[in-house]
C-alpha positions in Angstrom: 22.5 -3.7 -4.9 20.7 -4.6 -2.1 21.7 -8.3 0.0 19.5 -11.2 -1.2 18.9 -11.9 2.9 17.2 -8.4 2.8 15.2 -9.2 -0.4 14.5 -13.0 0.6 13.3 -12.0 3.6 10.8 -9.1 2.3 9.9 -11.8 -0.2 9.1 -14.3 2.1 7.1 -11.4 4.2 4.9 -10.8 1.2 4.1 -14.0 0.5 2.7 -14.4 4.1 1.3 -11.3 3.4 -0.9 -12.6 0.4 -1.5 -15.9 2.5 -3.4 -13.7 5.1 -5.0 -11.8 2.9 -6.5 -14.5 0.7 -7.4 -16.2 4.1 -9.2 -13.8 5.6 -10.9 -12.6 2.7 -12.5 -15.6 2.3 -13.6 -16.2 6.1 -15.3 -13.0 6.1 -16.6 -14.0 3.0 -16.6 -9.8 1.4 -13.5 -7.5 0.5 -11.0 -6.5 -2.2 -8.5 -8.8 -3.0 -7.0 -7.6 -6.3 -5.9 -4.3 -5.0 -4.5 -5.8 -1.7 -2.6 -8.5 -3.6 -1.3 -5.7 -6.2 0.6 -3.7 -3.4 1.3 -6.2 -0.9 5.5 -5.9 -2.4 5.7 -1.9 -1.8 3.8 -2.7 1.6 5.9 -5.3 2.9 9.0 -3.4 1.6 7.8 -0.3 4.1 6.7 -2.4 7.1 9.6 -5.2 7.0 12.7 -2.5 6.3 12.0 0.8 5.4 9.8 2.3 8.1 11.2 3.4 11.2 8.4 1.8 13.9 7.7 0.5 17.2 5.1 -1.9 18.0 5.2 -1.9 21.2 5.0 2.2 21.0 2.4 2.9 18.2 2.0 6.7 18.8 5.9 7.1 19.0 6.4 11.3 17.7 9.7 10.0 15.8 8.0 7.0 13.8 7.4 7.6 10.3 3.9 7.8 9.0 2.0 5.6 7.0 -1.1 6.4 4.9 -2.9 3.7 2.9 -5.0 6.3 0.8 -6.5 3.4 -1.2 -8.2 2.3 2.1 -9.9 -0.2 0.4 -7.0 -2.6 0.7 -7.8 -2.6 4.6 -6.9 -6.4 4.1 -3.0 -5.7 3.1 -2.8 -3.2 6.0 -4.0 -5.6 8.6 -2.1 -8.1 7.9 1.2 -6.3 7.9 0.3 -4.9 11.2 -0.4 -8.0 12.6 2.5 -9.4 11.1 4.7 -7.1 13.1 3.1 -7.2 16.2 0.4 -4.2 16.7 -2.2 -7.0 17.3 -2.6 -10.7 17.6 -3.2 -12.2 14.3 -6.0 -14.3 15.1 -8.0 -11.1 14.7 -7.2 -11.1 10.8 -10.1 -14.0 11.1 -12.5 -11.6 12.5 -12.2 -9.2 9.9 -15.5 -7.3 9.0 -17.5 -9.0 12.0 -19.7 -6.7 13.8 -18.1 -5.3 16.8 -14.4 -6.8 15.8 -11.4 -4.8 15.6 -10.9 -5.0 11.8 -13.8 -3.2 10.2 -14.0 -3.0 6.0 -12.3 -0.2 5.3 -9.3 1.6 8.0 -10.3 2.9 11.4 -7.3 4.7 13.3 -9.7 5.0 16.1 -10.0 1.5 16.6 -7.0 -0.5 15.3 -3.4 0.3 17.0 -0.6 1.4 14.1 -2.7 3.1 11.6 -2.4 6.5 10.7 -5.2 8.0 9.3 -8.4 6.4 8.5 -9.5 6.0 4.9 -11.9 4.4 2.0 -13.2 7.5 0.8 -10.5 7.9 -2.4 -8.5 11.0 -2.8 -8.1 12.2 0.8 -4.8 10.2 1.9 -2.7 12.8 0.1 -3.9 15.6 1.5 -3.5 13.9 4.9 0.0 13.1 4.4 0.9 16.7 3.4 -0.6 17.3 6.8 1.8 15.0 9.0 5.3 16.2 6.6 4.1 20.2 7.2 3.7 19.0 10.7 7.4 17.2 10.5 8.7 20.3 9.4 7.4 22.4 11.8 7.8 20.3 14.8 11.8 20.1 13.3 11.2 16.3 13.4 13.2 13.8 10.6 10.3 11.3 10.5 9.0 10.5 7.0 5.4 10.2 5.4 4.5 7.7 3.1 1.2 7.5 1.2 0.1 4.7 -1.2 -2.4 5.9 -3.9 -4.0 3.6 -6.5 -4.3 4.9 -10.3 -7.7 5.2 -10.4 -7.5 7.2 -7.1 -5.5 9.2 -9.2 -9.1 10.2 -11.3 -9.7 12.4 -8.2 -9.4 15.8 -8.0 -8.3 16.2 -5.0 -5.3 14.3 -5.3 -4.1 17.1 -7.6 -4.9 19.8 -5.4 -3.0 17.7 -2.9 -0.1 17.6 -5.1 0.0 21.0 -5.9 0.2 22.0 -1.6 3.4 19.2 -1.6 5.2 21.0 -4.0 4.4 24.7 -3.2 5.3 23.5 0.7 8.6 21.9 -1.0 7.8 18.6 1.2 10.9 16.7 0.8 9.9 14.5 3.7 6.7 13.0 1.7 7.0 10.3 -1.0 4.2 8.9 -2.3 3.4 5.4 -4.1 1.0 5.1 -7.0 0.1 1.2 -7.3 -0.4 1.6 -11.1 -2.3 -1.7 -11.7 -4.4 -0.3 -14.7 -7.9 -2.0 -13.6 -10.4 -0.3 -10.8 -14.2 -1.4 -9.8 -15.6 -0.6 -13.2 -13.0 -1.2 -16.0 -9.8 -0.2 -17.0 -8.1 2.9 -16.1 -7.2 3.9 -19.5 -10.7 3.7 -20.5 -12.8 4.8 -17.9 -10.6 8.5 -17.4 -7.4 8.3 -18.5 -4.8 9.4 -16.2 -1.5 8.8 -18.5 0.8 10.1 -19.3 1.1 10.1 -15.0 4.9 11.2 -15.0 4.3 14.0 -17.2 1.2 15.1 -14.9 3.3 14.7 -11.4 6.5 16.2 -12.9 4.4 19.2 -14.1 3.2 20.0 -10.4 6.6 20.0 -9.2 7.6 16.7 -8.2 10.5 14.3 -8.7 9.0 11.2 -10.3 10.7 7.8 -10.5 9.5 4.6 -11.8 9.6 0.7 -10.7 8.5 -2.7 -10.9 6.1 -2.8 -7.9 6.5 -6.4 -7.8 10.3 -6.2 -7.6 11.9 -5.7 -4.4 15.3 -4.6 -5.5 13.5 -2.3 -7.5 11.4 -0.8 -4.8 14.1 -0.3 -2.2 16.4 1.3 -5.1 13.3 3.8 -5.6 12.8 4.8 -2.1 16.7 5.1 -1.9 16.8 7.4 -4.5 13.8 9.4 -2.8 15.0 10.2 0.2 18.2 12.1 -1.4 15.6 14.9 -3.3 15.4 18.0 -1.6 13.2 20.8 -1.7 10.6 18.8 -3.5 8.0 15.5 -2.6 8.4 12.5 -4.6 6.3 10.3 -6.4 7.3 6.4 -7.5 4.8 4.9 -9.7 5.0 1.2 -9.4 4.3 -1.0 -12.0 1.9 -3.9 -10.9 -0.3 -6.4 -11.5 -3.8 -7.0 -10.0 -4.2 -9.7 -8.0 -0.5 -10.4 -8.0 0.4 -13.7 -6.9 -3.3 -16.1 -7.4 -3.2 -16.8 -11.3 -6.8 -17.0 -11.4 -6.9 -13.4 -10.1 -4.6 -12.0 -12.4 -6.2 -13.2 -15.6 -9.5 -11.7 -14.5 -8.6 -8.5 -12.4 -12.2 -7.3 -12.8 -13.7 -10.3 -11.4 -11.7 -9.5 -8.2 -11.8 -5.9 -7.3 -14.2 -6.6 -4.3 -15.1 -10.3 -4.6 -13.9 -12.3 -1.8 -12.3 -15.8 -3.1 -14.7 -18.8 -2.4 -13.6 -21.7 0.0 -12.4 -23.6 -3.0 -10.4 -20.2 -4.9 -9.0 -20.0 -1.4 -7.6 -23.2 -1.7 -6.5 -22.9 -5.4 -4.6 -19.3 -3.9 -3.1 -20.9 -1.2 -1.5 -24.1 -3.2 -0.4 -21.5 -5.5 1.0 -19.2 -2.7 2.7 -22.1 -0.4 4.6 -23.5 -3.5 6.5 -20.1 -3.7 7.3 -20.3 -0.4 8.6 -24.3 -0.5 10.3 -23.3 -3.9 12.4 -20.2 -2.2 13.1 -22.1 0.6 
């Protein structure tokens, strides 16, 4: 068990988390919400306790590596960045604006703390499987972490990628599926199934656990239990729910793949999303 000052404090960062998010979204007036606000828990686990970084030293050799593969939650990434420090938040405001820092989908040219640029699905896994071959080589104990969505997981390059973790035995990779059964078009299961998604990831080699993606406790026990496999990568496939945390975006996931919330849904969101906060405090 993990202390509930850990856990209320990577609480607490999510919920600011989704606050920017929501806020930013809908003064740029385009983006994806839903997918942003279904990992914004794993994220905030990473950035607020697991992930050995520096702000202050972004290109630090030791840090551990971080690739958002579903690069369409830009929004998510951001904000935890500027959350920690990599750049001042007012910039969150700016996001999408010609010429701005923040662009619509990740830049690691442009924006201090990111790894690897993405928003073309299926590539962040073979990118990770770069930087652990690298760790390995370079006899370095940093870790990679790469965040997939399900229907990401339709890609066929995300199973090649799998197969080079295993045959590499990449024990310094695990990877996050944010299994929140809904992308751009329709649901997962009916659009190309990908289940059962253990079965599949356990059959290229790799040790597989499951969580609630929503549950902190849970998360940190999963990456825990990660970190003790050797000679294989590992996989955790999170539970969650789309649009996690703006009731209006959970009920209608679809509506809110890459629909940014009006000026009055932003209000709704943030009522919702400041009572959670008053209420934990």
């Amino acid at each position: 068990m993990h202390s509930s000052e850990i856990i209320s404090k990577i609480e607490l960062k999510a919920n600011l988390l989704r606050q920017d998010i929501i806020n930013m979204l809908c003064h740029s007036g385009s983006g994806h919400p839903g997918g942003s606000l279904s990992a914004t828990d794993i994220v905030a686990t990473l950035y607020f306790h697991v992930l050995k970084h520096d702000p202050q030293n972004p290109k630090d050799e030791n840090r551990d590596r971080f690739v958002m593969s579903k690069g369409h939650a830009a929004p998510l990434l951001y904000a935890a960045l500027a959350e920690c420090g990599y750049f001042p938040k007012e910039e969150l405001l700016k996001l999408r604006q010609t010429g701005a820092l923040l662009q619509g989908h990740i830049d690691m040219h442009s924006v201090p703390g990111i790894d690897m640029s993405t928003g073309s699905l299926g590539q962040g896994l073979s990118v990770a499987n770069g930087m652990a071959i690298a760790g390995k080589l370079n006899k370095k104990d940093y870790r990679v972490y790469a965040l997939l969505g399900d229907g990401e997981c339709q890609e066929g390059q995300v199973w090649e990628a799998a197969m080079t973790a295993a045959h590499y035995k990449l024990d310094n990779l695990i990877a996050f599926v944010d299994f929140n059964e809904h992308q751009i078009d329709g649901r997962v299961s009916d659009i190309k199934n990908i289940e059962p998604l253990d079965k599949k990831f356990e059959s290229f080699n790799w040790k597989v656990f499951k969580c609630d993606g929503h549950s902190v406790e849970e998360i940190l026990s999963a990456i825990e239990v990660a970190k003790l496999v050797k000679g294989a990568p590992s996989v955790i496939i999170a539970r969650t729910v789309k649009g996690k945390g703006v009731s209006f975006m959970e009920e209608a996931p679809l509506n809110y793949h890459g629909k940014a919330p009006t000026k009055e849904e932003r209000e709704r969101a943030m009522a919702q999303l400041c009572k959670v906060v008053f209420k934990n405090d």
